[in-house]
C-alpha positions, 0 to 999 in steps of 0.5 A: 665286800667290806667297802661295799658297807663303806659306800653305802654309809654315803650313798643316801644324802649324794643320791638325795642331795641330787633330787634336791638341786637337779630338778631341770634334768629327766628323772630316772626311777632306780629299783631295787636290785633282787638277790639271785643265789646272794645276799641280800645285802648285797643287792641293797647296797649295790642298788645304792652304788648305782644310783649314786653311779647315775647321779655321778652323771649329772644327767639324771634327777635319781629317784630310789624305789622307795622315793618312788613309793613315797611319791606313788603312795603305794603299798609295799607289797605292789612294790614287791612285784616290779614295775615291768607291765605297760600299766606300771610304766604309764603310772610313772610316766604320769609322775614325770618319771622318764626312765625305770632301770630294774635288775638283778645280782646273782651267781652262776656257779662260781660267776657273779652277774649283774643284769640290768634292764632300762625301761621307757616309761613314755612309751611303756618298752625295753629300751636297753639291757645289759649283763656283766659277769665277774669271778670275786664279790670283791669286784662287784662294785666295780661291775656294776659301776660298768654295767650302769654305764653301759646300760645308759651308753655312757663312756666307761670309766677303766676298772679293775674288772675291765682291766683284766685280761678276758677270758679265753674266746671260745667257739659256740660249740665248746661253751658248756652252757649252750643248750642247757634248759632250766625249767620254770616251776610254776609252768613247767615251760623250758628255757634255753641258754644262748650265749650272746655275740654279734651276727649279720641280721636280715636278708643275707641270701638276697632274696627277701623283702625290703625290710629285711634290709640293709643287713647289719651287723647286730650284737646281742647279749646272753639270754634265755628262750623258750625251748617251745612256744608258749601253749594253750594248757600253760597259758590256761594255767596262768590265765585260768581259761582258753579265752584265746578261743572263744571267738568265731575265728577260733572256735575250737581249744585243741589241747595242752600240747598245741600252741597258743594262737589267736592271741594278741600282742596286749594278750600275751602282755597280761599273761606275762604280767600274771606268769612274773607275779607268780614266779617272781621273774622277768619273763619277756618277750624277746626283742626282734634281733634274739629272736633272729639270733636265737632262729639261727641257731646263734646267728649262723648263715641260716636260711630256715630255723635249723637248715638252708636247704629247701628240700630239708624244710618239711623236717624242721617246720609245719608250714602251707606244704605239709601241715595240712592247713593247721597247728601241731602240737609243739617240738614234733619236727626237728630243733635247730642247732641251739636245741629250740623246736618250732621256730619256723612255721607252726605258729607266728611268734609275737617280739617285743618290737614295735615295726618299722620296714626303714628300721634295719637302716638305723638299728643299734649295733648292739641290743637294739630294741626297735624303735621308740613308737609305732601303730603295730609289732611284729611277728617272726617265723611264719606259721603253718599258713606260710609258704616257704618264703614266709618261714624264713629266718629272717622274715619280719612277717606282719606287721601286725596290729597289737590289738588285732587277734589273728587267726588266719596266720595263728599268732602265738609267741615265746618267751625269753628272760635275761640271765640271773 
């Protein structure tokens, strides 16, 4: 990591000169990278690399975290807590800033990472993310000079760590990781580990809704899902009440162990904001294709979370033929092949992705995040309103206002997060 000392030195006065002389391009906003299991230091001076990396482009007027304080006047301490809530992105969309790239560099056991995400400010959304994993922290530099790339769908200049020769391709079955939870402490929510990979996403038994085509190809990178959906006693901890419930269509709190409902899409925003304030991560919801990805057990031939067969429904899922018109609480039915309960039926799951029923005709082949606006989001897995058609993996369900609280079919979510 020598050299890394070396770049840093010339980093600052190329990144400032391109403030000074680049004030007809876009301005792209570059946060401090947090150090997962590393050292700090690391993570300063490969922030460093990476801006210089984006000025390099030419495309890009590079503000640093720092500049974006000075501008903003604001706190350290607010600095400290990211910039991922729609209220944080809108105050840099007001500065003319157009794009947030925040992230992480850390180590897996004897893996190194680099997680990146890209952030419209405009419309206040994930636009892109991206993860890259090397074995030496010698070849970090490099690493992040490719993610960077990839991240802006750039063209990606040879390295030594492209250069290697890839690991052996394994099958789901062997990965080790797959399966594997860690808990959050601060909650006590569960999260699974699904290795990222490419599936044909939307109607692929030729029976569903005009949205859900034409199927596509979808390539998605590594993340973590809730085991569960989100419940009414987590989300109290973090909110402080069972607000949730206390309107006329949903008078009644069932307990810890149900579900959350009647929430809206901005609801579960708020909550995401305090539970990242509180933990110190980069809870999200998932975008639309990791959750399909996810529901199907990592993308195979699924009908139904967890089974294709009709007749074997009722084992995975609470739905209008067994439910008895209600919620239950989470993991009572049987889990799909990754180890995740609930993801057909029980309760609707809110995504990251505002809807568009032509979207599937120009989605993004990898990670696509939907599209760039809209008037609602939508909700995946059906709930136990849903009929056997409404629970299908590949039901885009809603759509549904984002401010609308839903009861009739109850609206929760799950949560997911990108490898650290």
């Amino acid at each position: 990591m020598k050299k890394l000392s070396l770049l840093a030195l010339f980093i600052s006065i190329f990144v400032f000169t391109s403030v000074s002389f680049a004030k007809e391009l876009p301005k792209i906003a570059v946060w401090d990278l947090v150090s997962r299991e590393v050292k700090p230091t690391y993570a300063q001076e490969l922030t460093s690399i990476l801006a210089s990396e984006i000025a390099k482009l030419k495309k890009y007027e590079v503000y640093t975290q720092e500049n974006v304080r000075t501008l903003a006047g604001w706190t350290e301490e607010r600095m400290k807590l990211g910039c991922t809530s729609t209220q944080c992105l809108t105050a840099l969309g007001q500065m003319d800033i157009a794009k947030l790239i925040s992230g992480s560099v850390g180590k897996i056991g004897n893996r190194y990472s680099i997680s990146l995400n890209l952030l419209d400010t405009q419309n206040a959304r994930a636009e892109n993310m991206i993860s890259e994993f090397c074995r030496s922290e010698d070849e970090l530099i490099d690493l992040v000079q490719v993610a960077v790339r990839k991240l802006l769908r750039e063209e990606v200049v040879p390295s030594k760590v492209e250069e290697k020769k890839p690991e052996k391709e394994t099958t789901a079955a062997a990965l080790p990781e797959l399966g594997k939870s860690f808990k959050d402490p601060v909650t006590g929510m569960e999260f699974v580990f699904v290795k990222g990979g490419c599936f044909q996403m939307g109607d692929t038994f030729g029976e569903g809704e005009v949205d859900e085509k034409p199927v596509h190809e979808v390539c998605v990178s590594d993340f973590y899902i809730g085991k569960y959906e989100v419940t009414q006693g987590q989300w109290q901890h973090i909110m402080g009440d069972n607000r949730l419930c206390d309107s006329v269509i949903c008078p009644y709190p069932k307990g810890g162990s149900y579900p959350v409902e009647c929430v809206s899409w901005d609801d579960v925003q708020e909550f995401i904001d305090r539970l990242n304030q509180k933990t110190g991560k980069n809870y999200r919801l998932p975008i639309e294709a990791e959750w399909e990805y996810a529901a199907r057990s990592g993308g195979q031939r699924e009908k139904f979370a967890g089974t294709s067969s009709e007749s074997d429904l009722d084992d995975f899922a609470w739905y209008s033929k067994n439910s008895g018109q209600q919620t239950h609480p989470i993991g009572q039915k049987k889990s799909n092949g990754l180890g995740l309960f609930d993801m057909s039926g029980n309760v609707s799951e809110w995504v990251a992705d505002w809807y568009d029923s032509n979207y599937y005709a120009n989605s993004a082949r990898n990670n696509p995040n939907g599209p760039k606006s809209g008037d609602e989001r939508v909700a995946r897995g059906g709930s136990w309103f849903s009929d056997q058609r409404g629970v299908r993996a590949a039901d885009r369900g809603g759509p549904y206002g984002r401010f609308i609280r839903i009861c009739g079919p109850s609206q929760g979510f799950r949560l997911a997060v990108s490898p650290w």
